[in-house]
C-alpha positions as CSV (number, residue, x, y, z in Angstrom):
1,X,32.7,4.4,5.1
2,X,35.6,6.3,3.9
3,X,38.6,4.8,2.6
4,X,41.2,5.3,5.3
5,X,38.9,3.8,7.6
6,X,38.3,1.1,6.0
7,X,42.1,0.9,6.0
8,X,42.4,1.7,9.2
9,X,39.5,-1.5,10.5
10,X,41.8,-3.8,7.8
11,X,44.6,-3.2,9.9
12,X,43.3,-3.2,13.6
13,X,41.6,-7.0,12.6
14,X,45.4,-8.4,11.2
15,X,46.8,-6.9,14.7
16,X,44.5,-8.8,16.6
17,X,45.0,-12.2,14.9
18,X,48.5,-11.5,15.2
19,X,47.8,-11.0,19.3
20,X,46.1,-14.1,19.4
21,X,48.1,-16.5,17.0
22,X,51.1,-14.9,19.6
23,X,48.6,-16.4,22.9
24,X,47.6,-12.7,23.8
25,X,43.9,-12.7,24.9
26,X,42.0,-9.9,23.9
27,X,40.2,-8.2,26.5
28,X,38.3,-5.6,24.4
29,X,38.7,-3.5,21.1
30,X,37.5,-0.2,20.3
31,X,37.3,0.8,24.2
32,X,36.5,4.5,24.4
33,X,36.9,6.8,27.3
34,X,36.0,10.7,26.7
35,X,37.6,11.5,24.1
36,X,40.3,8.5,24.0
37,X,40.2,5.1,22.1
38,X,41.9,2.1,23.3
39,X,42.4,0.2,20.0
40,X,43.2,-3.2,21.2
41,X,43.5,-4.0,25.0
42,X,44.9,-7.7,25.2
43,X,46.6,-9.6,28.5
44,X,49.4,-11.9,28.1
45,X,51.5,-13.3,31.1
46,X,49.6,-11.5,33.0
47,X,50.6,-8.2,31.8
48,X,47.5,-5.8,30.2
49,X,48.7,-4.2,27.1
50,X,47.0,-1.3,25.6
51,X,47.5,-1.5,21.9
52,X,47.6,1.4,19.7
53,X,47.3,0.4,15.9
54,X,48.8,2.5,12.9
55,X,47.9,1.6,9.6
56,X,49.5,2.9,6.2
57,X,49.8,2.0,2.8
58,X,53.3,3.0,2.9
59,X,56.4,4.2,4.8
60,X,57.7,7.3,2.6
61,X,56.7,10.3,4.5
62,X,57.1,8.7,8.2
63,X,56.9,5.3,10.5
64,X,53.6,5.0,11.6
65,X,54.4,4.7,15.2
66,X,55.8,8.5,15.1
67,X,52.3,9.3,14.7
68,X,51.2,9.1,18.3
69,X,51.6,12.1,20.0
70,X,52.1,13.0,23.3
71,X,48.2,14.1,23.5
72,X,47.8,10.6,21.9
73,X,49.4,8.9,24.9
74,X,48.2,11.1,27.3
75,X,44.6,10.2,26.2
76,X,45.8,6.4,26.4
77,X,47.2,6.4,29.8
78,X,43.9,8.7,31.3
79,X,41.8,5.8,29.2
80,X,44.0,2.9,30.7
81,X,44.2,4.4,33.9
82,X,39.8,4.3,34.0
83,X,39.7,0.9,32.8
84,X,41.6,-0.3,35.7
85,X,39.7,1.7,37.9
86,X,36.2,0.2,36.7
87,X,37.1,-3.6,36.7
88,X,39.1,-3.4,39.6
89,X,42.3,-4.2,38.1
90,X,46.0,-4.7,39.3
91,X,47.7,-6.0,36.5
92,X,51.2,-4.7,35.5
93,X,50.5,-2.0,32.3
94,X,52.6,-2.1,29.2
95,X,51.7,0.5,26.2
96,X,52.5,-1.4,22.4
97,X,52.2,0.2,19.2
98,X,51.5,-2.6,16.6
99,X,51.9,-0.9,12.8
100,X,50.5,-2.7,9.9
101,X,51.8,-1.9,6.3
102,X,49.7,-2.7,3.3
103,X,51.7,-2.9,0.3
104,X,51.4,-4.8,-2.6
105,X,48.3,-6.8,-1.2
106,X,50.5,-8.1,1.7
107,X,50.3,-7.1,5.2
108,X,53.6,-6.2,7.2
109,X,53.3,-6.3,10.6
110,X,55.6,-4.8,13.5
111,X,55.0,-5.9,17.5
112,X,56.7,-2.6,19.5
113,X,56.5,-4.0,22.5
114,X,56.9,-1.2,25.3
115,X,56.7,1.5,23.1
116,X,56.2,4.3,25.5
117,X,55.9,5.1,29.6
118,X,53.8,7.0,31.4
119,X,55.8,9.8,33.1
């Protein structure tokens, strides 16, 4: 497996034992739809967040979270929108972005909560 996704599964497991040591229940990881992938979808309060995680080794050239595009959450809300739709869902929908930073051996991890609508 290449490097940056080895990277990339390192940092999509610390996001969801972050969820759960913060009582989210995960739902499902990895949940594809055409061409969309739901990283992490987790419920807490009732609320079903659809996680997208952005892993670097470092913050220089940008945030991770500016790297998801509008056809990024486009593809999440059509992919959100489908799971719903198949388990018969009615849960309030809130879109995260959890970033993980690996620097130094240590992980840094930011909860955006709400990060984006659909419009």
């Amino acid at each position: 497996m290449a490097q940056h996704n080895d990277l990339g599964k390192l940092g999509e497991q610390a996001a969801v034992k972050y969820l759960l040591t913060n009582q989210y229940e995960i739902i499902e990881t990895n949940w594809r739809f055409k061409k969309a992938e739901i990283d992490i979808i987790a419920c807490k309060n009732n609320i079903l967040c659809c996680v997208e995680v952005k892993t670097r080794t470092s913050t220089i050239i940008a945030n991770p979270e500016d790297s998801v595009s509008a056809k990024k959450r486009k593809l999440l809300f059509e992919a959100i929108n489908q799971y719903i739709s198949i388990n018969n869902l009615d849960n309030e929908i809130r879109f995260d972005i959890i970033t993980v930073i690996l620097e130094l051996n240590t992980l840094k991890i930011n909860h955006i909560e709400n990060a984006f609508y659909h419009f």
